[in-house]
N, C-alpha and C positions, 0 to 999 in steps of 0.2 A: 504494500500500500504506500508506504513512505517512497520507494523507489519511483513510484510512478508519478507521485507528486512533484518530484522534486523536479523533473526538467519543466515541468508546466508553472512551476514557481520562477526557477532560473529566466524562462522567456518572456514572461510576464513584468520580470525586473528589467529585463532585457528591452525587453519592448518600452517600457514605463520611460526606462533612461535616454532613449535613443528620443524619443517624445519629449522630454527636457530639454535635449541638448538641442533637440531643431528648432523649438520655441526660443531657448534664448538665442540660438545664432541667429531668426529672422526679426529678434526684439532690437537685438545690436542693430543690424542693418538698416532697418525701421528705423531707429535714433539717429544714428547716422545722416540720413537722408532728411530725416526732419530738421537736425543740426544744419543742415548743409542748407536747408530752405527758407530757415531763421537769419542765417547769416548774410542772406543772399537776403531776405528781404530789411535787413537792419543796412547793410550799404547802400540799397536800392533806398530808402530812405533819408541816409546823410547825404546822396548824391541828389535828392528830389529837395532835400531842403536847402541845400547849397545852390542848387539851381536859382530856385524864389528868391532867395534871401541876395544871390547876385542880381536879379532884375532890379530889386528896391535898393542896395548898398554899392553894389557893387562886387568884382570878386573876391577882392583881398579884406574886407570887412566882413563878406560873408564865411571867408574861411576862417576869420578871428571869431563871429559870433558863434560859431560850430563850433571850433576849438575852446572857446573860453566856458559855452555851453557843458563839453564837455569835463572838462575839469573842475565845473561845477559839483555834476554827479558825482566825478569820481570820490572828490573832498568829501559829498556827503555821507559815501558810502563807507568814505573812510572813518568817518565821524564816528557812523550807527555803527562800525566794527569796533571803537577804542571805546564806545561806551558798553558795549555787549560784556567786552572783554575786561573791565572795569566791574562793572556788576557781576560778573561771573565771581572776580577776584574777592570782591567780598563776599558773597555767597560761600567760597570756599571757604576762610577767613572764621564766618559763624561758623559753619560746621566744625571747624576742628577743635574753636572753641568750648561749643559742645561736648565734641570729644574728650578733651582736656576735663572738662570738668565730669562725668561720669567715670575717668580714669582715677580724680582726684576722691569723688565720693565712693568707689569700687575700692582704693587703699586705705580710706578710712574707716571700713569696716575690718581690716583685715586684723588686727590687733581682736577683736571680738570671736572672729575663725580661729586664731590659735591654739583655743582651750581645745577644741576638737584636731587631734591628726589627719582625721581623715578629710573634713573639711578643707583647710591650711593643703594639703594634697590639692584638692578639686581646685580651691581659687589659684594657687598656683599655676596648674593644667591651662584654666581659663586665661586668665594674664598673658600666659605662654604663647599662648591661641590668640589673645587679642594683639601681643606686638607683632606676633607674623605677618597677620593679614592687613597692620599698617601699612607697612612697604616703609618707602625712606621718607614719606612726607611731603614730597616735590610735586606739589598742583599746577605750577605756573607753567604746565606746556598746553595750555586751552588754548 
């Protein structure tokens, strides 16, 4: 019985996998293609408004109003990124303060666990367990 199962298991993963692998290679291409159509129509755009903007300005004003347009965004974008990463920093910041202090209230029971060995064992264990899974502390690569 097992024997008979098992090629009709094998093909079935077989088949499952192969059905994966061609949905994501036709999702890349797909992207791809979309990418290429985004780009194409975001030049098609700086070139149509470059266009207008020379009828009214001229051309060397309208390549300054594009160009200055642009590094407008960019500035802004730069902004929402040093504030993101600002707020992130202190978000971090509480957390480990947090941290710190149930480490501080976890050792100040620990004088009360020593009556017990076996206790004084387990918060040990815990402790143990809790500086491992700190790691070194280094948040700032957000």
């Amino acid at each position: 019985m097992m024997m008979r199962a098992l090629p009709l298991a094998v093909s079935a993963a077989t088949r499952d996998v192969r059905g994966i692998y061609r949905r994501a290679k036709r999702n890349v291409v797909l992207t791809a293609v979309a990418g290429v159509c985004f780009v194409t129509a975001y030049v098609a755009l700086m070139i149509s408004a470059g266009v207008y903007l020379a009828t009214i300005y001229g051309p060397v004003a309208a390549a300054l109003i594009i160009a200055a347009g642009m590094a407008l965004l960019g500035g802004l974008i730069m902004a929402a990124m040093a504030f993101m990463k600002i707020r992130e920093r202190r978000r971090n910041s509480r957390r480990r303060a947090g941290q710190k202090l149930a480490a501080a209230a976890a050792i100040s029971v620990l004088p009360q666990l020593t009556k017990s060995k076996g206790l004084l064992a387990l918060a040990a264990v815990g402790g143990l367990a809790y500086f491992l899974t700190q790691g070194n502390g280094n948040d700032d690569e957000v």
